[in-house]
C-alpha positions, 0 to 999 in steps of 0.5 A, a space after each residue: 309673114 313678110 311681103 315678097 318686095 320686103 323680103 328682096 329688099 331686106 336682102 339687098 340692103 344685106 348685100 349691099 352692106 356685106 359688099 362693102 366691108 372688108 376682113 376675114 370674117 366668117 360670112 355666114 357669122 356677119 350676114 345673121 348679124 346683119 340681117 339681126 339689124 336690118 329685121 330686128 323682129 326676125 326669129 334667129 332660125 330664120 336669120 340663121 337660114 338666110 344667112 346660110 343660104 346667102 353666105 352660099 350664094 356670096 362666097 360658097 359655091 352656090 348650089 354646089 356648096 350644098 352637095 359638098 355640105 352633105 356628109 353622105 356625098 364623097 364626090 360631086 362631079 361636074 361634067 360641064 354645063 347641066 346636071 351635077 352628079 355625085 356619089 353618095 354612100 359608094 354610088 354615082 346618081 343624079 343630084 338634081 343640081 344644074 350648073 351653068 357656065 357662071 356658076 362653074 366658073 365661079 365655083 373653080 375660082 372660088 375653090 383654086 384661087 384662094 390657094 394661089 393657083 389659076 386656072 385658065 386656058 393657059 393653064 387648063 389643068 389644075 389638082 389641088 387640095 383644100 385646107 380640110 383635105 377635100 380635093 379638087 380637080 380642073 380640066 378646062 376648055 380646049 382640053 374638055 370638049 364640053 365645057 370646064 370639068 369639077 371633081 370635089 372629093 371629100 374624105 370621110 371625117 370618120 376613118 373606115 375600120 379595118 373591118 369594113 373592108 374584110 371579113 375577120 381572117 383577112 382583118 387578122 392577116 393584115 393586122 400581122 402583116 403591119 405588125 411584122 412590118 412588111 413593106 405593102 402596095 395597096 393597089 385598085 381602079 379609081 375610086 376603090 378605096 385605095 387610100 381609105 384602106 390605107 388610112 385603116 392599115 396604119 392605125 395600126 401602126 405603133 403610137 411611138 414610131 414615127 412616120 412620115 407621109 410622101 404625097 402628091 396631093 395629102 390625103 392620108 389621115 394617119 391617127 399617129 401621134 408622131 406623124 410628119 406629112 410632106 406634099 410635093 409642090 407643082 410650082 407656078 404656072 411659069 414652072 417655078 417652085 416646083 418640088 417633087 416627091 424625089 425632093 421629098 424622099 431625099 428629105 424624109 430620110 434625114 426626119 428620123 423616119 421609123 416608117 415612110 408612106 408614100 401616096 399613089 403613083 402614077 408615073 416616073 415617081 415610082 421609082 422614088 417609091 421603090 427607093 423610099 421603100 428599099 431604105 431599110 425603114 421597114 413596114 413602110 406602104 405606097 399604093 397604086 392603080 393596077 387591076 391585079 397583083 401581077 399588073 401592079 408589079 408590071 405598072 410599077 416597072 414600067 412606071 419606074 423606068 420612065 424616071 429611071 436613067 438608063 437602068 435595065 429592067 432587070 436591076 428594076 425588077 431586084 429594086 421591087 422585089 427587094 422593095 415590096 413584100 405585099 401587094 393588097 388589092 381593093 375593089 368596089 362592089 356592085 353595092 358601093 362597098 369596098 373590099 379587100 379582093 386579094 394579097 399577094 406575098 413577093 417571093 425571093 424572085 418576085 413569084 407571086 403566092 396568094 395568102 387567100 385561097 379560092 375557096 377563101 381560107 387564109 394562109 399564114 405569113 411565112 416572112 417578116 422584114 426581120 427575116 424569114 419565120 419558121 
């Protein structure tokens, strides 16, 4: 067993000598090289695990690296100083993990630098994503009260079925609605598993038709063999380079899409969604937040006529109805899973009618984007 004074030293010489070199090695492959030379005697579990563990501290996120690295952990969030919180298996619990000022500051760098955004007090509020697909959201001070804000979601490498979100009758109903190539909003609160029912809907989605995907941030995973995937751009701090998912619309439209899928809106950009649907590219899905089918309907109008030019809300309202088949609602259970609530069929005059009865029975569809069926 190695000397506590040996063991600091073993290490610092490895920092020192990691410090100084330079290149776009992997970290954690240089360190257990390095400790290999500098205690040739150490057995290679032992050299893995230092160089992991230090790998973390130099250029991961510390402690913070570890929760990520968890694969039951979809989201770790840091509420300022003091304890980190997560969510693993769809609940929110304690980590165990305290975060300091440094250790926050340091992570958010290490995260959003890379990818050349800054955040600051210039520049306070910062969403971005990752090469791996994880987000990552920024709320610093004087916007955050309590000090600089983290939230890191990771999605699941394994997509969730179908069937982890319904029991086999609405499976079957939702299947129909993607093969009949109705347009579909998927709606829910945050964190309900919009975009994972999302994913699990368009797997179904023929091999040869080609989709392109419209995002704010790319979160979709699409299992396609001819998917495009096109993300809006915020720009630099000074507001230069900016392209939204209007710019992306007009663009997907001259890709030869079969299918366009545009992720969640939030604001003026539903009016794009609305467009992007009503091109006549059918079974084409967007989703939104909304408690309800009805509330859906009335956040996208609102929505849209932020970005709309003087347009009334009757001519909005037509551009929906035409645009929208199906409203799916998502929420999360007590337990953490998620399930699809209920699905609503657009009528000819924008009435929503339930294909899920109270008592549970699942009706038919009675429409396709080919017309109405018999």
């Amino acid at each position: 067993m190695r000397l506590l004074g040996e063991t600091e030293a073993l290490e610092a010489s490895v920092r020192r000598r990691f410090a100084a070199e330079t290149g776009s090695v992997n970290a954690a492959t240089r360190l257990a090289e390095l400790f290999a030379e500098e205690a040739p005697l150490l057995a290679t579990v032992e050299v893995q695990s230092r160089a992991h563990a230090l790998a973390v501290e130099l250029v991961g996120l510390g402690p913070i690296q570890m929760l990520i690295d968890d694969p039951a952990v979809t989201d770790v969030l840091v509420n300022g100083p003091g304890e980190v919180w997560i969510e693993r298996n769809g609940r929110l619990e304690r980590s165990g993990v305290i975060a300091d000022k440094d250790l926050i500051a340091r992570s958010i760098e290490r995260l959003v630098g890379p990818l050349g955004l800054r955040a600051d007090r210039s520049n306070p509020i910062v969403d971005a994503r990752l090469p791996d697909g994880t987000r990552v959201a920024v709320v610093l001070p004087p916007l955050a009260v309590d000090g600089p804000v983290l939230a890191i979601r990771r999605h699941r490498a394994d997509p969730l079925a179908l069937s982890a979100f319904a029991g086999p009758a609405v499976v079957q109903l939702l299947e129909s609605l993607v093969r009949e190539q109705l347009n579909l909003v998927v709606y829910g609160p945050t964190g309900a598993g919009k975009t994972s029912l999302l994913n699990a809907l368009v797997a179904g989605i023929p091999s040869n038709e080609r989709v392109v995907t419209i995002e704010d941030v790319a979160e979709l995973r699409l299992p396609g063999e001819h998917v495009v995937r096109l993300e809006a751009r915020p720009g630099s701090a000074e507001g230069i380079g900016r392209t939204d998912i209007r710019d992306l619309v007009r663009a997907a439209l001259r890709l030869r899409p079969d299918r366009i899928i545009v992720g969640e809106v939030r604001g003026a950009e539903a009016l794009d969604m609305i467009w992007a649907l009503s091109t006549g590219h059918d079974g084409c899905f967007s989703t939104c937040h909304a408690s309800s089918a009805a509330d859906a309907m009335r956040r996208l109008e609102t929505m849209a006529l932020l970005g709309a030019e003087r347009l009334p809300l009757e001519a909005i309202r037509a551009q929906i109805t035409a645009a929208i088949d199906v409203f799916v609602g998502v929420a999360r259970s007590s337990s953490g899973g998620r399930r699809v609530t209920c699905i609503h069929l657009v009528g000819r005059n924008a009435e929503l009618q339930s294909l899920i009865s109270a008592d549970g029975t699942v009706q038919k569809i009675s429409r396709s984007r080919r017309g109405w069926q018999a």
